[in-house]
The first five atom37 places (N, CA, C, CB, O) and aatype in JSON, in Angstrom:
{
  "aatype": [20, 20, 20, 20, 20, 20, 20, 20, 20, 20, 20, 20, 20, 20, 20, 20, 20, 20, 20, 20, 20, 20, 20, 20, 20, 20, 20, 20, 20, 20, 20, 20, 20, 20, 20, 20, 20, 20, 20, 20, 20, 20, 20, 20, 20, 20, 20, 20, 20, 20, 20, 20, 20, 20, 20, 20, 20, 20, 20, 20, 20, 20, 20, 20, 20, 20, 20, 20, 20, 20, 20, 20, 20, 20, 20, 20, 20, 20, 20, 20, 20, 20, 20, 20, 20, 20, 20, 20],
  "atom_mask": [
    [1, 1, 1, 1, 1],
    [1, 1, 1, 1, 1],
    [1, 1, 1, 1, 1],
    [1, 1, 1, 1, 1],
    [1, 1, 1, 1, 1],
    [1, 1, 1, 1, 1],
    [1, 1, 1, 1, 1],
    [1, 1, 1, 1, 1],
    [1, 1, 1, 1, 1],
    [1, 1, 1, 1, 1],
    [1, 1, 1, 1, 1],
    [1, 1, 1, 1, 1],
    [1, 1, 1, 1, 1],
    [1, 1, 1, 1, 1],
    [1, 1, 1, 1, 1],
    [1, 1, 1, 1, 1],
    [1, 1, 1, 1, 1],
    [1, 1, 1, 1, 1],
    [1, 1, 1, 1, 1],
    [1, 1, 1, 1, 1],
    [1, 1, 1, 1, 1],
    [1, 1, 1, 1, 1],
    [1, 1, 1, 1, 1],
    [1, 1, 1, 1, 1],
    [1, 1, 1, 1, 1],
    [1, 1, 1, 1, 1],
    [1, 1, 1, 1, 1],
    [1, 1, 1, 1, 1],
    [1, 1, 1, 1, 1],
    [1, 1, 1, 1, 1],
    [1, 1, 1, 1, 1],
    [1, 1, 1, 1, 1],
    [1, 1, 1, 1, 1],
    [1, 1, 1, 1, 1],
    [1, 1, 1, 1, 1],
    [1, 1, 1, 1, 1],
    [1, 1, 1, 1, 1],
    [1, 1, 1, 1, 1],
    [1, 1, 1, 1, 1],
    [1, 1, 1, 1, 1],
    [1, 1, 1, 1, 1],
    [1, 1, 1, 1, 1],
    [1, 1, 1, 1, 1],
    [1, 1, 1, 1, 1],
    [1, 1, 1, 1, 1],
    [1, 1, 1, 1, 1],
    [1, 1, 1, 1, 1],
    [1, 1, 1, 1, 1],
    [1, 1, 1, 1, 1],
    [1, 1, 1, 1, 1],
    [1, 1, 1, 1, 1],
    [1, 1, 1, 1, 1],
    [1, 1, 1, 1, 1],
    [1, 1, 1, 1, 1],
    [1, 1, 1, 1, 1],
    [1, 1, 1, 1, 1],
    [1, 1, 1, 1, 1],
    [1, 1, 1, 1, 1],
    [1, 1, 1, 1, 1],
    [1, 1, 1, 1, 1],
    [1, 1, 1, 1, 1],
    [1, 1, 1, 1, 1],
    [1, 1, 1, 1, 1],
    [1, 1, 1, 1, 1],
    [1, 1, 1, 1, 1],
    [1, 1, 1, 1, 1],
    [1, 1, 1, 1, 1],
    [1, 1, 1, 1, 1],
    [1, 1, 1, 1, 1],
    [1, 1, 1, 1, 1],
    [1, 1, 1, 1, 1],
    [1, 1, 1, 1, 1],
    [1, 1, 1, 1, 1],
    [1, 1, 1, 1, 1],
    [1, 1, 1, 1, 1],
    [1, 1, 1, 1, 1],
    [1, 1, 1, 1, 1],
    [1, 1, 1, 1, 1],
    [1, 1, 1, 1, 1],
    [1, 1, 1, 1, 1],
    [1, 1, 1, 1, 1],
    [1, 1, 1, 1, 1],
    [1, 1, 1, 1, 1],
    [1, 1, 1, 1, 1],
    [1, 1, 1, 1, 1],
    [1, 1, 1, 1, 1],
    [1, 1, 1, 1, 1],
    [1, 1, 1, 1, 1]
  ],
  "atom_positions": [
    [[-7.21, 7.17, -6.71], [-6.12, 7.71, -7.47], [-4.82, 7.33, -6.77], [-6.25, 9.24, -7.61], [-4.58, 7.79, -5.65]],
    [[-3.92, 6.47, -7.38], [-2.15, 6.3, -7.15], [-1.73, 7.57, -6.66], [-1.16, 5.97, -8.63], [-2.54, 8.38, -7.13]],
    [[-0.98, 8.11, -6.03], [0.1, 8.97, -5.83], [1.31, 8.35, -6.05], [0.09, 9.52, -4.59], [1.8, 7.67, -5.14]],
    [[1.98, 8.49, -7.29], [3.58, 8.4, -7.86], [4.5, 9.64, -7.48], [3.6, 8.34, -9.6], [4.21, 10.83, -7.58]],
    [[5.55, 9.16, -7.07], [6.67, 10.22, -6.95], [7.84, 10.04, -7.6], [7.07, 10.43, -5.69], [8.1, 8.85, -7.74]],
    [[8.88, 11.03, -8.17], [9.74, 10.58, -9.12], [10.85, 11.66, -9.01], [9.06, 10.42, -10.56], [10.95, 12.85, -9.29]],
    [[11.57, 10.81, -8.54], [12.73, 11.57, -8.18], [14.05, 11.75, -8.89], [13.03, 11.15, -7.13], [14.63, 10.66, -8.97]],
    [[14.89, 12.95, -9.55], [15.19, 12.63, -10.52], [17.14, 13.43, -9.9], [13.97, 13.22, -11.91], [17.18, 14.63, -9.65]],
    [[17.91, 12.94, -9.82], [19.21, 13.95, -9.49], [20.26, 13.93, -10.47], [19.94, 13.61, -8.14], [20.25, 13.22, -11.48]],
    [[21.17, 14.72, -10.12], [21.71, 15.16, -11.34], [23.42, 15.35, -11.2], [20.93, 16.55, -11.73], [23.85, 16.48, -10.98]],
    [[24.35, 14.21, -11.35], [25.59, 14.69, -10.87], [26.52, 14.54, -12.15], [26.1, 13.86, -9.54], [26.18, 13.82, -13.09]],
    [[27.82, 15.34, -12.15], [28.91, 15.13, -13.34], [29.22, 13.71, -12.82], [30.41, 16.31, -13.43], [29.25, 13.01, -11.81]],
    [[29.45, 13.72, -14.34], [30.14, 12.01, -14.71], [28.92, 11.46, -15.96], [30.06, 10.56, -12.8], [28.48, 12.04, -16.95]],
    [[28.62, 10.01, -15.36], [27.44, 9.15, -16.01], [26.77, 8.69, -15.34], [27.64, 8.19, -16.73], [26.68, 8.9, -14.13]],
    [[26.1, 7.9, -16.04], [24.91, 7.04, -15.79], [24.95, 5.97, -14.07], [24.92, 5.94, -17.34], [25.52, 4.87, -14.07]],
    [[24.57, 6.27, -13.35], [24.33, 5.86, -12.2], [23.13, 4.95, -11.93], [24.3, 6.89, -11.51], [21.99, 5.26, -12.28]],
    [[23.37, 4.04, -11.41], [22.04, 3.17, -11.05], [20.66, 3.23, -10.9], [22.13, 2.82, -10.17], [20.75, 4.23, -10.18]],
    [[19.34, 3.02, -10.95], [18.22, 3.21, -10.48], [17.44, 2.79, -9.76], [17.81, 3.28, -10.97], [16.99, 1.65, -9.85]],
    [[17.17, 3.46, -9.04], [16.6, 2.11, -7.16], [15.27, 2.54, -7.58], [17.14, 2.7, -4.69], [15.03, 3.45, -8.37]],
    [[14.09, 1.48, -6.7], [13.28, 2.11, -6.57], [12.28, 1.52, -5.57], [12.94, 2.4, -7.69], [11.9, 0.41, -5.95]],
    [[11.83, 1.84, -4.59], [10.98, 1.0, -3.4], [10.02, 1.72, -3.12], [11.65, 0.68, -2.04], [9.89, 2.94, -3.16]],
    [[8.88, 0.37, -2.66], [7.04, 0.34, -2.78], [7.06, 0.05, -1.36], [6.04, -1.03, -3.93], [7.92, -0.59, -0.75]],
    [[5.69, 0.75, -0.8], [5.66, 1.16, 0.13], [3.81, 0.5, 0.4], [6.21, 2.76, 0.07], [3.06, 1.01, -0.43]],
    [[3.01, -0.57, 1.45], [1.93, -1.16, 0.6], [1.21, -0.67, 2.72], [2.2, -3.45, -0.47], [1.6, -0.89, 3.87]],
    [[0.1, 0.01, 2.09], [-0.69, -0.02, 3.06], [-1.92, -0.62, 2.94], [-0.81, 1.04, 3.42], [-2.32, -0.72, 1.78]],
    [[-2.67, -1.07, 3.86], [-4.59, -1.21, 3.78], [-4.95, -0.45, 4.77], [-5.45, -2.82, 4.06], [-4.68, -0.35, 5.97]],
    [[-5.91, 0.26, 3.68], [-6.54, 1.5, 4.17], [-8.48, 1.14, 4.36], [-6.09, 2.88, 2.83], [-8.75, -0.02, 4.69]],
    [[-9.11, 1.64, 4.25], [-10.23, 0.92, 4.7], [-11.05, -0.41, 4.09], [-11.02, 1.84, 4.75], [-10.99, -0.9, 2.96]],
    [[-11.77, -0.77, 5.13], [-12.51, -1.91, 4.72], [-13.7, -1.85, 3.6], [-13.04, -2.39, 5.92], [-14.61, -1.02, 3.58]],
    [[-13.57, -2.63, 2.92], [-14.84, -2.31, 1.4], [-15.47, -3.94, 1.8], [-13.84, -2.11, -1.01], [-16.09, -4.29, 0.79]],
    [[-15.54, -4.81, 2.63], [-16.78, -5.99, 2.53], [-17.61, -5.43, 3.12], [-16.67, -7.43, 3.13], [-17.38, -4.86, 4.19]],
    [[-18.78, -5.48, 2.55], [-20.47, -6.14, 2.36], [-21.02, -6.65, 3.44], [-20.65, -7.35, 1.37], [-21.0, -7.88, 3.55]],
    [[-21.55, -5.96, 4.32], [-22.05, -7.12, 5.99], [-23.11, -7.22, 5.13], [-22.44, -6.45, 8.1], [-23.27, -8.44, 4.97]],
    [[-24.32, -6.34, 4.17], [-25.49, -7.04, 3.63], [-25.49, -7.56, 2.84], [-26.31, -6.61, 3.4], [-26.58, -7.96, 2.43]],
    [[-24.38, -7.86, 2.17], [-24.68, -9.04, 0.75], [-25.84, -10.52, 0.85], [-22.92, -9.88, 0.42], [-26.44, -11.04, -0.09]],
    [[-25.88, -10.94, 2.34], [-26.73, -12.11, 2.45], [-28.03, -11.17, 1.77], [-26.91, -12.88, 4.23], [-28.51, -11.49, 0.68]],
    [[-28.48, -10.08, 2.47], [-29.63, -10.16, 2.41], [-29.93, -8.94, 1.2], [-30.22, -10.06, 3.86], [-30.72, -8.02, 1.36]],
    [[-29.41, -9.09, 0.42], [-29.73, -7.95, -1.03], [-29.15, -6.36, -0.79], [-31.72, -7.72, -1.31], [-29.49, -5.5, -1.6]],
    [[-28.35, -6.02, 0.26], [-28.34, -4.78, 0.52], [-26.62, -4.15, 0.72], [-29.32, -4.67, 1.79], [-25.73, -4.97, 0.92]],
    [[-26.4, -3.17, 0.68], [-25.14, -2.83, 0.71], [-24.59, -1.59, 1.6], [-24.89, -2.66, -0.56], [-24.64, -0.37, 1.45]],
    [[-24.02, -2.47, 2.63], [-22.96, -1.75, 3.73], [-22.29, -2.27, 4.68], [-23.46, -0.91, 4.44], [-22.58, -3.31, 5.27]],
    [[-20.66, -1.06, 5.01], [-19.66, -1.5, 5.09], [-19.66, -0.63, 6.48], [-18.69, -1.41, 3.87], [-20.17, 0.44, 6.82]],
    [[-18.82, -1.65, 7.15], [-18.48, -0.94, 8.76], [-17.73, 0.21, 9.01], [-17.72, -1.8, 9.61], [-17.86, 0.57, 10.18]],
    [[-17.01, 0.91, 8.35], [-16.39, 2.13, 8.61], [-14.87, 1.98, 9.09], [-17.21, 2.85, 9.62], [-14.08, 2.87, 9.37]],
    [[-14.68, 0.47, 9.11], [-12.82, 0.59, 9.51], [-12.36, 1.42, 8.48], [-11.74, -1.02, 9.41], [-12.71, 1.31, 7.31]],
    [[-11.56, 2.29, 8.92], [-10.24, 2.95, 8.58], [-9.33, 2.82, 7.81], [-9.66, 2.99, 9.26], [-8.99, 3.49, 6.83]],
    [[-8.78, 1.55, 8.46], [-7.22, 1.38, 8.08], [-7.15, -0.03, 8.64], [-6.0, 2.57, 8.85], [-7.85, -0.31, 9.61]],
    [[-6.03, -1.29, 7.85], [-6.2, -2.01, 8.47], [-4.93, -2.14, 10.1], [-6.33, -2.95, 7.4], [-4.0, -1.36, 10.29]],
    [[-5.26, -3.17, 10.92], [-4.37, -3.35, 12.21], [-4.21, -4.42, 12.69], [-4.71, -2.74, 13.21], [-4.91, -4.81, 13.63]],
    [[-3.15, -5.21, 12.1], [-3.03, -6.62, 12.28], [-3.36, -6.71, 13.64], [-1.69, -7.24, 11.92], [-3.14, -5.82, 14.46]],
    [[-4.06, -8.18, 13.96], [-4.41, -8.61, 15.21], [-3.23, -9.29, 15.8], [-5.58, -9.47, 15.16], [-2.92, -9.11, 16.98]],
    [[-2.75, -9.86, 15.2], [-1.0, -10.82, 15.93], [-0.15, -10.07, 15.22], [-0.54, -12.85, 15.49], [-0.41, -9.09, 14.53]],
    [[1.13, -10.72, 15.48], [2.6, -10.63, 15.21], [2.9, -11.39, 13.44], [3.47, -11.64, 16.68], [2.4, -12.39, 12.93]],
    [[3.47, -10.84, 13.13], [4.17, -11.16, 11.42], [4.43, -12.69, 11.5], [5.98, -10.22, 10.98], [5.53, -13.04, 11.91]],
    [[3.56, -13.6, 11.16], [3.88, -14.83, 10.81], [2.54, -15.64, 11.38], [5.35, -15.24, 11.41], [2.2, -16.76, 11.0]],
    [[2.08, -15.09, 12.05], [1.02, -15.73, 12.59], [-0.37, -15.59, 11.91], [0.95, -15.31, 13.85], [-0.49, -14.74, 11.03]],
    [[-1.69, -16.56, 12.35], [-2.45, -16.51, 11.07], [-3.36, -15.03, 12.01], [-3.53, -18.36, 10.46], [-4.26, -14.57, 11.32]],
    [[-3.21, -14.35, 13.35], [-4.08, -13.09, 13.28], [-3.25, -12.26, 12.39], [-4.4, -12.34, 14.76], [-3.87, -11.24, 12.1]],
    [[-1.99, -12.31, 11.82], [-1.81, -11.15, 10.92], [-2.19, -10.47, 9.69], [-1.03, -11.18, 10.74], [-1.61, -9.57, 9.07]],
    [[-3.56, -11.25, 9.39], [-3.91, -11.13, 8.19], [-5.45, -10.95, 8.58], [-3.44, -12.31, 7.24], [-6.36, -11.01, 7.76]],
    [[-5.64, -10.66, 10.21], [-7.29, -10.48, 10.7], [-6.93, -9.16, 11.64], [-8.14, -12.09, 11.78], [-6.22, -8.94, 12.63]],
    [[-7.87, -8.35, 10.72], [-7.82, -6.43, 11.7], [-8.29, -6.74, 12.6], [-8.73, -4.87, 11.25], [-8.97, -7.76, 12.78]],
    [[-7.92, -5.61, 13.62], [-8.14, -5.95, 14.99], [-9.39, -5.53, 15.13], [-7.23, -5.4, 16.0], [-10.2, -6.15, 15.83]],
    [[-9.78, -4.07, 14.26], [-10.59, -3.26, 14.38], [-11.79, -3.63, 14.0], [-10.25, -2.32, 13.92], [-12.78, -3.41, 14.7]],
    [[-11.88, -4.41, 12.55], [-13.14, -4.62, 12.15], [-13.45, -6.25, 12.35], [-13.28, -4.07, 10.66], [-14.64, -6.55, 12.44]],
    [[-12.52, -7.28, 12.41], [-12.44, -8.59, 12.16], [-12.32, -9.15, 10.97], [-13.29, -9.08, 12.6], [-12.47, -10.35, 10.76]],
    [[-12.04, -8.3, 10.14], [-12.14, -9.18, 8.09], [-10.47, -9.77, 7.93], [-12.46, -7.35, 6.12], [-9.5, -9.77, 8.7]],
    [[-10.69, -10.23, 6.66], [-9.32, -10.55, 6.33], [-8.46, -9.6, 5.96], [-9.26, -11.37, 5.42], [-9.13, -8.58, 5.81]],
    [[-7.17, -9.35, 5.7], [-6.42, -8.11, 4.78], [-7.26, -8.1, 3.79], [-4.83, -8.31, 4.17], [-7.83, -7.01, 3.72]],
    [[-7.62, -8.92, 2.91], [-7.68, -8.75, 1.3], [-9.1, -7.89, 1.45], [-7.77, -10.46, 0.2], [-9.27, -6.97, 0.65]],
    [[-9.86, -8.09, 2.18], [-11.02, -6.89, 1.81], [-11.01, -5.26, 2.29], [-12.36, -7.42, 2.44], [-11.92, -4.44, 2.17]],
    [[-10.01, -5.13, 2.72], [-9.33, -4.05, 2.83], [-8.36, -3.41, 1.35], [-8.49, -4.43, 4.05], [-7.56, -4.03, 0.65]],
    [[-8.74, -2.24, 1.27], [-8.39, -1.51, -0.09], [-6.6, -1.03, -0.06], [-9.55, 0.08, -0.21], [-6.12, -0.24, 0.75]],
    [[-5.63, -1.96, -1.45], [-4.72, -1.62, -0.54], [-3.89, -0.32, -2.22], [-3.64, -3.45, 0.36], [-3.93, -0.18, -3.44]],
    [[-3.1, 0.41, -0.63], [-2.23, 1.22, -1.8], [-0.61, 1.31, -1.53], [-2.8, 2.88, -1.9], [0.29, 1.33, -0.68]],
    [[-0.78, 1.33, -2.2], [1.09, 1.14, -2.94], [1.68, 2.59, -3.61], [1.13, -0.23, -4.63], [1.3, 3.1, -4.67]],
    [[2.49, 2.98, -2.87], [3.27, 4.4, -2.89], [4.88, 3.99, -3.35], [3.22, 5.23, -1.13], [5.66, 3.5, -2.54]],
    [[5.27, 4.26, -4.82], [5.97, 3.79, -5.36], [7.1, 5.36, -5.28], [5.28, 3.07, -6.68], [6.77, 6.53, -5.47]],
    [[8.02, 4.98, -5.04], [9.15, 6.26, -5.31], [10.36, 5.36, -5.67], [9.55, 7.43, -3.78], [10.98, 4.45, -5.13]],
    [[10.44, 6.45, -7.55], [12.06, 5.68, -8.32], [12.63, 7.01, -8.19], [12.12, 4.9, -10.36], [12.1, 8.12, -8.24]],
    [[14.15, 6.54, -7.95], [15.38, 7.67, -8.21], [16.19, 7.41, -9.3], [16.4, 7.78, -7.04], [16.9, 6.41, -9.26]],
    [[16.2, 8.1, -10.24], [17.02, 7.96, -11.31], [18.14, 9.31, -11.12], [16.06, 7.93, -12.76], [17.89, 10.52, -11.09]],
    [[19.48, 8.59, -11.0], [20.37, 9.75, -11.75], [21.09, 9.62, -12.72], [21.2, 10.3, -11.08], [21.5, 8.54, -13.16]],
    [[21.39, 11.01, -13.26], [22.08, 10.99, -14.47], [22.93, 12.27, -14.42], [21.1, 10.9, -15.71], [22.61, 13.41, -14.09]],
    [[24.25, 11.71, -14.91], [25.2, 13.3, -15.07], [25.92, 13.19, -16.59], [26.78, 13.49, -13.6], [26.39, 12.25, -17.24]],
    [[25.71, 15.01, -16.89], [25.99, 14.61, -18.81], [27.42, 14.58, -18.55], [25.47, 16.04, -20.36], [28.11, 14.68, -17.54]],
    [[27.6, 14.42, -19.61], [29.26, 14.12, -19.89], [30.15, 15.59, -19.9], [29.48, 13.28, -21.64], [29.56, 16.67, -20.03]],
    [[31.36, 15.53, -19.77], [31.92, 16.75, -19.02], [32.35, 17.52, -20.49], [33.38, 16.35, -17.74], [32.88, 18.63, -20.47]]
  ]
}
């Protein structure tokens, strides 16, 4: 399940801009160590933890389990602010 948040304020005047910024974690690992052999289970990482620094190719290999990011489950925590003030 997403968790959305929505933030809404309220000042005199008008119509004011709308921002809104995503927030992207990987949270545990979902690959398959038995897929070779007909069977199904997953190591128990957590969360993921880049192995290198932002640009490098360990940043996309957990430290914890050894997989890539992408088999790691990821979520995205979205919060928009809209304001609006009615007219006087």
């Amino acid at each position: 399940m997403k968790k959305r948040q929505v933030v809404v304020k309220q000042r005199k005047g008008s119509y004011t801009t709308t921002s809104s910024s995503s927030n992207v974690r990987y949270v545990e690992c979902q690959k398959n160590h038995a897929a070779n052999i007909g069977g199904y289970a997953v190591d128990g990482c957590r969360e993921f933890m880049a192995s290198g620094g932002e640009g490098t190719d360990d940043a996309l290999t957990c430290a914890a389990c050894g997989c890539h990011r992408s088999f790691h489950r990821r979520e995205v925590e979205t919060e928009v602010v809209c304001e609006y003030s009615p007219p006087n």
